[in-house]
Structure formats: structure tokens, C-alpha cells
C-alpha positions in Angstrom: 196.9 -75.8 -45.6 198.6 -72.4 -45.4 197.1 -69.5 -44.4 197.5 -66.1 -44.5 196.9 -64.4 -41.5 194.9 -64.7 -38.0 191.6 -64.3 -39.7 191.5 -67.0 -41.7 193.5 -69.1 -39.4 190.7 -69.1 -36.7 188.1 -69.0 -39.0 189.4 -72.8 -40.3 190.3 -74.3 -36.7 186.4 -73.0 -36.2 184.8 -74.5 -38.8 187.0 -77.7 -38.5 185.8 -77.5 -34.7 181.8 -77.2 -36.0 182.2 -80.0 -38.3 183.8 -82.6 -35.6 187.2 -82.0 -38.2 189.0 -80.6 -34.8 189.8 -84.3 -33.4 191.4 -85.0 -36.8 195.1 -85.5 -36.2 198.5 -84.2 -37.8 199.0 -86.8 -39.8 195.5 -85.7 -41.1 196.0 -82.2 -41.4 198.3 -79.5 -40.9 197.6 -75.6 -40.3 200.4 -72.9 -41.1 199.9 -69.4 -40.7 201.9 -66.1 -41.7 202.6 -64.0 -39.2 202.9 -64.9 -35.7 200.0 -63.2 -34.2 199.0 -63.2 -30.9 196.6 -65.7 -30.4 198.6 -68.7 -32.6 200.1 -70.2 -29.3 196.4 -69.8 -27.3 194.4 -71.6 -30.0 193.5 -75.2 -29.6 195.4 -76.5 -31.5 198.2 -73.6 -31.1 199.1 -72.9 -34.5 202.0 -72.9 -36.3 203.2 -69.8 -37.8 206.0 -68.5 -40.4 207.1 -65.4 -38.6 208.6 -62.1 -39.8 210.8 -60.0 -38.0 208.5 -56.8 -37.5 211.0 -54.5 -36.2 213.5 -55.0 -39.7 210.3 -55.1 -42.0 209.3 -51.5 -40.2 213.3 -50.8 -41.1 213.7 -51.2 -44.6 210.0 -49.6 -45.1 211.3 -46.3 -43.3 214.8 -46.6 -45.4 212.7 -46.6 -48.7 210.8 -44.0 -47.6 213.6 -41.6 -46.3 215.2 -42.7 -49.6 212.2 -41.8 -51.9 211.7 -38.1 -50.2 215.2 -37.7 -50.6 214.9 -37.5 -54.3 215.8 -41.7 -55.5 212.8 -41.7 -57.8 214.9 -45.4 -59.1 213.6 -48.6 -60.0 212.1 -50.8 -57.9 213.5 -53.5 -56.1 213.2 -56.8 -54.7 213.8 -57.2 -51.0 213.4 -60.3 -49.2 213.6 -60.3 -45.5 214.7 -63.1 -43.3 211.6 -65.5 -42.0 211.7 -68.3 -39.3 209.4 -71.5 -38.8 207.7 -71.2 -35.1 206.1 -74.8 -35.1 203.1 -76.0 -32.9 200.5 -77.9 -32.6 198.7 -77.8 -36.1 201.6 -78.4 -38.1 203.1 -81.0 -37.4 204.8 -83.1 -40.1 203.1 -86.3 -40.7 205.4 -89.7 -40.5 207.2 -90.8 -43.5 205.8 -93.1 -45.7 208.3 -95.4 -47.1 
């Protein structure tokens, strides 16, 4: 299951927890989240996270800016930023099946 953000994240481990779902294990389930917000790595289970780097995302938005009062009124543009894997507890990879 992949979530969004912290929101939805510990609104899942919740209900999982209310339903007796929480004792499931990985190879059961996995959680991934976007974003690694502060409380992934104090849940139970900590959750696993696709982070972005914050500090180059808060770059390239001020470059477009600057770039769009100076005048570039151009097309617009695909940018991808650079994203990492943080894995924990609710993502684990399930074994193999052969």
C-alpha cells in the first residue's frame, strides 16, 4: 500500500491497530509513505518512506520563480528531482516465492 503523506499514513496503521490488522506481518502487508515526515521512524511499525530532498525542491521552486519575474513567460517544463528509499518497519519486502 502506498501512501501519500503522514495523514493517511497514521490514519491506516490506526485503523489496522483497531481492527487487530496491526499484528499482521510484512509478508502480509507493507506501508510506504511519501515524504519522510517526522513521526514515520516513532510509529509502531516505523514506516517506511520515499523521501525528497526538501532543501533542492525549495531550490528549483525559487529558480522558477526568480525566472518567471524576470520576464521567461516559456513553456512549461518537466522537472524531476532526485528521491531515496528510507526503509523500516512497514515495508518490508516479503520472501520470494519460487
Amino acid at each position: 500500500m502506498r501512501l501519500t503523506t503522514d495523514t493517511p499514513v497514521t490514519a491506516t496503521l490506526r485503523a489496522l491497530s483497531a481492527h487487530d490488522l496491526g499484528t499482521m506481518s510484512s509478508s502480509e502487508i507493507a506501508i510506504v509513505g511519501f515524504d519522510d515526515f517526522e513521526l514515520a521512524d516513532l510509529l509502531t511499525p516505523s514506516v517506511t518512506v520515499i523521501a525528497q530532498d526538501p532543501v533542492g525542491l525549495g531550490r528549483m521552486a525559487a529558480e522558477l520563480l526568480f525566472r518567471r519575474l524576470a520576464g521567461d513567460n516559456g513553456l512549461a517544463e518537466r522537472i524531476r528531482l532526485p528521491t531515496h528509499l528510507i526503509p523500516r518497519g512497514s515495508g518490508k519486502l516479503p520472501p520470494r516465492r519460487n
